[in-house]
Backbone as ProteinMPNN parsed JSONL, in Angstrom:
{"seq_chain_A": "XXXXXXXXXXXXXXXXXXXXXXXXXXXXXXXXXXXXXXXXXXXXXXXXXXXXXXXXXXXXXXXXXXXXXXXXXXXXXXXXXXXXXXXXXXXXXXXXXXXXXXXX", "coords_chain_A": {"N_chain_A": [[9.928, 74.357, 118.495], [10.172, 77.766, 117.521], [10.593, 80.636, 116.248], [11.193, 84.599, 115.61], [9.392, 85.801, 113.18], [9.073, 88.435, 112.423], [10.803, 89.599, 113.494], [13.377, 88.55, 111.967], [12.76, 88.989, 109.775], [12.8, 91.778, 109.444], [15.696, 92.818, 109.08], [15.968, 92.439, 106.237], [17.158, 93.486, 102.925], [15.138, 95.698, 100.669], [14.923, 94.941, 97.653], [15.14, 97.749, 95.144], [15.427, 97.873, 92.266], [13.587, 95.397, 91.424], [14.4, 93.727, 89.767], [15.243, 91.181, 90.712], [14.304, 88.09, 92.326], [13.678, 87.356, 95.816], [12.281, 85.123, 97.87], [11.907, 83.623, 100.716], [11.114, 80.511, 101.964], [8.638, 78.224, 103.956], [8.588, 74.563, 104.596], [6.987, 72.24, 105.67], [7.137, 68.109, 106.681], [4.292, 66.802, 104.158], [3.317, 68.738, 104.096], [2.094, 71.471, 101.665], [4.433, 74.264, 100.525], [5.062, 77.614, 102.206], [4.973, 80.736, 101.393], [7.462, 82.756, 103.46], [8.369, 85.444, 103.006], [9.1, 87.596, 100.654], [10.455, 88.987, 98.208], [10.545, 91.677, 95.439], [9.539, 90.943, 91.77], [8.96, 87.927, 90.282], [10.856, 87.148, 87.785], [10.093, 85.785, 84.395], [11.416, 83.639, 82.247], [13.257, 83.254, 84.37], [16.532, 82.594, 85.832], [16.942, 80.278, 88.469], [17.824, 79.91, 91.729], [18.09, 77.898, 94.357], [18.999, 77.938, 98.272], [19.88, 76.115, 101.318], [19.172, 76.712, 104.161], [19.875, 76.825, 108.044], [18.083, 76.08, 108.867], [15.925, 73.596, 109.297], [12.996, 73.514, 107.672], [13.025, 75.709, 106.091], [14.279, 77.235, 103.351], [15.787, 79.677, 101.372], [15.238, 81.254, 98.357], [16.384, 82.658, 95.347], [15.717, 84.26, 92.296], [16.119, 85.29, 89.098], [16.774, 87.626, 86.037], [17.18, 85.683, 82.993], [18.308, 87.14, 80.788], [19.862, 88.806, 82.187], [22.04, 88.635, 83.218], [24.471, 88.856, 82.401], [24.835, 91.95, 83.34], [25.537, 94.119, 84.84], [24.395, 95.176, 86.877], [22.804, 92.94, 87.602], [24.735, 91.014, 88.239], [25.855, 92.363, 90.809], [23.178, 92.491, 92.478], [22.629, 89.913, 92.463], [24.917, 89.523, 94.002], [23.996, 91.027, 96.514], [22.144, 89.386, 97.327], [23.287, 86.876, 97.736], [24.344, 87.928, 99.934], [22.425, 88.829, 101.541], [21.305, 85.73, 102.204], [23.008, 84.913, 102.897], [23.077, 86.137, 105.95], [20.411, 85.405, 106.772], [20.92, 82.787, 107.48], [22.612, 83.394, 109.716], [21.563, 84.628, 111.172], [19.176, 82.711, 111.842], [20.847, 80.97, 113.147], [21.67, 82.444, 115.353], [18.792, 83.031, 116.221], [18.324, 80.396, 117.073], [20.178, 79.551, 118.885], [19.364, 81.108, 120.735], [17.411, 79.938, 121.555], [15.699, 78.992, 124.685], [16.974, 75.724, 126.227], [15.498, 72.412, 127.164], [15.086, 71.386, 130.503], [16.745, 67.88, 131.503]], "CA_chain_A": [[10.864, 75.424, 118.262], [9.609, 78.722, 117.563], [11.194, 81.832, 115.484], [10.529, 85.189, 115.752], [10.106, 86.063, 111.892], [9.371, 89.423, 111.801], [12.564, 90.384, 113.791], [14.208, 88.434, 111.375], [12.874, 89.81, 108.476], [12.875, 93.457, 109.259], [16.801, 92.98, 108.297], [16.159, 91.511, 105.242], [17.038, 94.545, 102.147], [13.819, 95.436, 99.321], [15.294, 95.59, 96.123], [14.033, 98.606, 93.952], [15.437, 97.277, 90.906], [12.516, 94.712, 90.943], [15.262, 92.38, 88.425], [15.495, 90.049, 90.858], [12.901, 88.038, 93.035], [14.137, 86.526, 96.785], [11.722, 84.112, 98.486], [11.998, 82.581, 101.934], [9.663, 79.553, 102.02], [8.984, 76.89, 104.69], [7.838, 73.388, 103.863], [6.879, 70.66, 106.574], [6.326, 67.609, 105.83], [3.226, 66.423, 103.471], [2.3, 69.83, 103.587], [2.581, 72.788, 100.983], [5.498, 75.172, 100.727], [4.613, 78.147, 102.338], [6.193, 81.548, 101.842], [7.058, 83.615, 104.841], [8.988, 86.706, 102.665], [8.791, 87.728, 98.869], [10.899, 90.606, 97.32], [10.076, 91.769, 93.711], [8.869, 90.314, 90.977], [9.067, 86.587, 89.976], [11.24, 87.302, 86.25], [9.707, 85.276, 83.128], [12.476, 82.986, 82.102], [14.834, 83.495, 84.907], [17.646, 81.364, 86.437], [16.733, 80.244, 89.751], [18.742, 79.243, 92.593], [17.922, 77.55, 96.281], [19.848, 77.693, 99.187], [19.425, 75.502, 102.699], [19.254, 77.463, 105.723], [20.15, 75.87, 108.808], [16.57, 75.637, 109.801], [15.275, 72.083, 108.251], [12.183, 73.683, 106.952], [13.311, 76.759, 105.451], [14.699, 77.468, 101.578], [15.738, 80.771, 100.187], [14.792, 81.113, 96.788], [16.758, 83.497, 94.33], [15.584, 84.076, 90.639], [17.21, 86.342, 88.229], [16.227, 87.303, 84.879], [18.196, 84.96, 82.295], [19.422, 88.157, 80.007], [20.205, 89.919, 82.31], [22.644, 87.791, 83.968], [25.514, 89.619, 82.045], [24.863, 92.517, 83.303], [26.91, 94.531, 85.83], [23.329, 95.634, 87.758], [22.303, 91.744, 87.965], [25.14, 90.757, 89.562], [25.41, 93.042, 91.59], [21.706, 92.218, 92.931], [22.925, 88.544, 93.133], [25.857, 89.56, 95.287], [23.525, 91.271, 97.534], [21.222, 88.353, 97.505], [24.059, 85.591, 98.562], [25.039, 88.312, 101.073], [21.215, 88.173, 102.101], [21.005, 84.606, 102.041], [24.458, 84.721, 104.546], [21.953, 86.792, 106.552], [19.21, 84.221, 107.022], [21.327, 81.841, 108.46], [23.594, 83.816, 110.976], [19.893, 84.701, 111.959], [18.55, 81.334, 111.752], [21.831, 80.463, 114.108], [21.165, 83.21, 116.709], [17.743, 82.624, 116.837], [18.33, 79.228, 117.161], [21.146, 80.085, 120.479], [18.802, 81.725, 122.0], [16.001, 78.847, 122.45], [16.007, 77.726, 126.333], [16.877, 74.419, 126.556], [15.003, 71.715, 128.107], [15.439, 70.319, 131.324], [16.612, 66.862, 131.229]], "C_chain_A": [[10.133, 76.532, 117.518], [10.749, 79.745, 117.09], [10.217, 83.305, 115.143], [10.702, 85.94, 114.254], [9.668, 87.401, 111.711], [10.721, 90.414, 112.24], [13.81, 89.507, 112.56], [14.086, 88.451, 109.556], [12.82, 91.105, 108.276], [14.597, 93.829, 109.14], [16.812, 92.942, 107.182], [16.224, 93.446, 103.972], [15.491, 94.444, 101.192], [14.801, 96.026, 98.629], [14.533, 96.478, 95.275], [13.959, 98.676, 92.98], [14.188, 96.676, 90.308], [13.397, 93.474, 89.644], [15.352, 91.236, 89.295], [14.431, 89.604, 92.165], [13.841, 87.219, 94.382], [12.599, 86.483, 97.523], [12.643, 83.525, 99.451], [10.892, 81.838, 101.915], [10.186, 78.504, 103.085], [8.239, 75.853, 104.299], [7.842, 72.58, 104.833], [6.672, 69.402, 106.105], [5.223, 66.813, 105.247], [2.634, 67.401, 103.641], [2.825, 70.539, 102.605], [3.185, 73.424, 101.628], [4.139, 76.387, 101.031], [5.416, 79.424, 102.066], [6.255, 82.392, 102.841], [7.657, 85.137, 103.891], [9.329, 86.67, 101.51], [9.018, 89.072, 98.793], [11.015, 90.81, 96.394], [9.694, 90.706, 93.205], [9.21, 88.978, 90.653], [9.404, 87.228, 87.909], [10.772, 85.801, 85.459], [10.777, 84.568, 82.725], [13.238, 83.13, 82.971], [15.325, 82.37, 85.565], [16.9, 81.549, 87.898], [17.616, 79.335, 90.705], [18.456, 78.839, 94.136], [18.859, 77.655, 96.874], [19.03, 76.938, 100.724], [19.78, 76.733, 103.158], [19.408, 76.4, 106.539], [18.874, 75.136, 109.496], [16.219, 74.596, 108.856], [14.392, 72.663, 107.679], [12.176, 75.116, 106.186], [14.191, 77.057, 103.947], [14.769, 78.935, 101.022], [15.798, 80.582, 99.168], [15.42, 82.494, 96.217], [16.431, 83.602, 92.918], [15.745, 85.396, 90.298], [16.872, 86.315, 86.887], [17.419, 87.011, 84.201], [19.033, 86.191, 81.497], [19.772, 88.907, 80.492], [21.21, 89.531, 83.309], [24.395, 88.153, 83.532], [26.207, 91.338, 82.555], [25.954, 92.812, 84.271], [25.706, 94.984, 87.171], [22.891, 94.191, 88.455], [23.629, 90.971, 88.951], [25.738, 91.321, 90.441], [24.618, 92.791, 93.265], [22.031, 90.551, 93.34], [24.07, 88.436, 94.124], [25.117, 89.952, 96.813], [22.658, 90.381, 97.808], [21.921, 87.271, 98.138], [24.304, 86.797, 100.102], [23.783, 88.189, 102.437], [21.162, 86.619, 102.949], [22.13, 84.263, 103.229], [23.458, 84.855, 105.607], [21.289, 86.172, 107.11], [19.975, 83.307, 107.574], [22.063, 82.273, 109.671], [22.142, 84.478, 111.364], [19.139, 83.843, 112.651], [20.023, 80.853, 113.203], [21.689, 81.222, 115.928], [19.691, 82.855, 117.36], [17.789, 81.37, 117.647], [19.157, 79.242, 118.726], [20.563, 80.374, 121.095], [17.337, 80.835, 122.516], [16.658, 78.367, 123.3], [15.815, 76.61, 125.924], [16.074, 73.674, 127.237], [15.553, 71.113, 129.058], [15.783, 68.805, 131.017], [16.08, 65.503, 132.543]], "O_chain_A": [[9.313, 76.057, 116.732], [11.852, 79.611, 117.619], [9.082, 83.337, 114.669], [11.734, 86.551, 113.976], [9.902, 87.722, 110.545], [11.326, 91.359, 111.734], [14.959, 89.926, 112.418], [14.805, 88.145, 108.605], [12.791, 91.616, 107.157], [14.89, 95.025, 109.104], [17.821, 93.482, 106.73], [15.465, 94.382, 104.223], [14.855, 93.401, 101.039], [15.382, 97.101, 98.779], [13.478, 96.142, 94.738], [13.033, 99.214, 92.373], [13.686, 97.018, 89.237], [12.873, 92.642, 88.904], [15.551, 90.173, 88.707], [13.856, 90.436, 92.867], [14.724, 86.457, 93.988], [11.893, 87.472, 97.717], [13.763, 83.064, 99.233], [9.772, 82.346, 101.856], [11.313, 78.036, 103.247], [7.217, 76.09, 103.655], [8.934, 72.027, 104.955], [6.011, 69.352, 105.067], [5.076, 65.825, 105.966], [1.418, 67.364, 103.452], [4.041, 70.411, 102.462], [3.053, 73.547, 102.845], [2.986, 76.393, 100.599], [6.583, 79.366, 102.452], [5.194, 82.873, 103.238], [7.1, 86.119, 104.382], [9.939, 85.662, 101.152], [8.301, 90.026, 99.096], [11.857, 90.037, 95.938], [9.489, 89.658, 93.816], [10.411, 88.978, 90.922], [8.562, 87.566, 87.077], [11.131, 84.746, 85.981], [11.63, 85.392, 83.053], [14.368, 83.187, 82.485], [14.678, 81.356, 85.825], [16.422, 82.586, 88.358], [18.015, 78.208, 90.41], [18.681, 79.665, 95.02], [19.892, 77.504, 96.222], [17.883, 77.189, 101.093], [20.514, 77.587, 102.659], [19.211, 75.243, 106.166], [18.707, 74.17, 110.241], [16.248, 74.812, 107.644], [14.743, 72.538, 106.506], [11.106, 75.494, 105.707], [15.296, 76.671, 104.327], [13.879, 79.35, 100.279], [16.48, 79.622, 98.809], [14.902, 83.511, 96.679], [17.079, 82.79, 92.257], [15.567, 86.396, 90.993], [16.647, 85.22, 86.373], [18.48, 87.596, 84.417], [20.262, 86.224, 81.559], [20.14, 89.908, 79.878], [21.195, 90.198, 84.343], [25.353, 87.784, 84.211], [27.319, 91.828, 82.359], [26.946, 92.127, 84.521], [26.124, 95.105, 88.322], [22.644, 94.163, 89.661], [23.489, 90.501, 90.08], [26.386, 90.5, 91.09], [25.009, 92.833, 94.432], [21.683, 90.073, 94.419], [24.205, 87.502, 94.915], [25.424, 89.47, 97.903], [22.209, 90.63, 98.928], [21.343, 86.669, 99.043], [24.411, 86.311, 101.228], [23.893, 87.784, 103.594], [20.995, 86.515, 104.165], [22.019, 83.508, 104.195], [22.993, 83.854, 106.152], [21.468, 86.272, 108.324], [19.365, 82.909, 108.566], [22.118, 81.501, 110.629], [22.273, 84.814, 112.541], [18.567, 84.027, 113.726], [19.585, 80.345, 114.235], [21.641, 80.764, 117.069], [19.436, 82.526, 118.519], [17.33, 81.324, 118.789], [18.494, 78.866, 119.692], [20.809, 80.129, 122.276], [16.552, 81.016, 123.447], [17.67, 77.668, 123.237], [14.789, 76.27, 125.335], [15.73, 74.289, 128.246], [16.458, 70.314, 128.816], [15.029, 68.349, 130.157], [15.934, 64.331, 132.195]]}, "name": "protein", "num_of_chains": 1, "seq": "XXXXXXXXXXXXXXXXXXXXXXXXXXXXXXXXXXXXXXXXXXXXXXXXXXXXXXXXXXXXXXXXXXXXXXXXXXXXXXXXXXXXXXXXXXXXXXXXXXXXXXXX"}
């Protein structure tokens, strides 16, 4: 199975805040995580959050800086990040629809 990831990351938003970091990583397994897509900075203490995708080897990664988790800018940035993270899978689902089947 095969995905075409830069059509399905040329949706993906860049945050210009830079407050919050989203990672897509894939992991097979007994190998290292790999990442396929990295937006801003990796914050110094921050909360971090995974999500599955429907694809078995895929993991969005959200991290958020911890003080700033009150703010009204941070979440915000984490609303647009779950809305992201929606994103990646109704992606991950289409893509996925559109692999030909095999003969049986």
């Amino acid at each position: 199975m095969s995905y075409d990831l830069a059509g399905l990351l040329s949706g993906l938003p860049v945050f210009a805040n830079g407050q919050l970091h989203v990672a897509l990583r894939q992991q097979f397994p007994n190998s290292p995580a790999q990442t396929l897509y990295s937006s801003g900075q990796q914050p110094q203490n921050g909360i971090t959050q995974s999500f599955s995708t429907q694809h078995p080897n895929w993991t969005l990664i959200i991290s958020s800086p911890a003080q700033a988790l009150h703010s009204a800018s941070s979440q915000f940035a984490l609303l647009i990040a779950l809305a992201v993270a929606a994103l990646c899978f109704l992606a991950a689902s289409v893509l996925n629809a559109q692999q030909p089947t095999a003969p049986t």
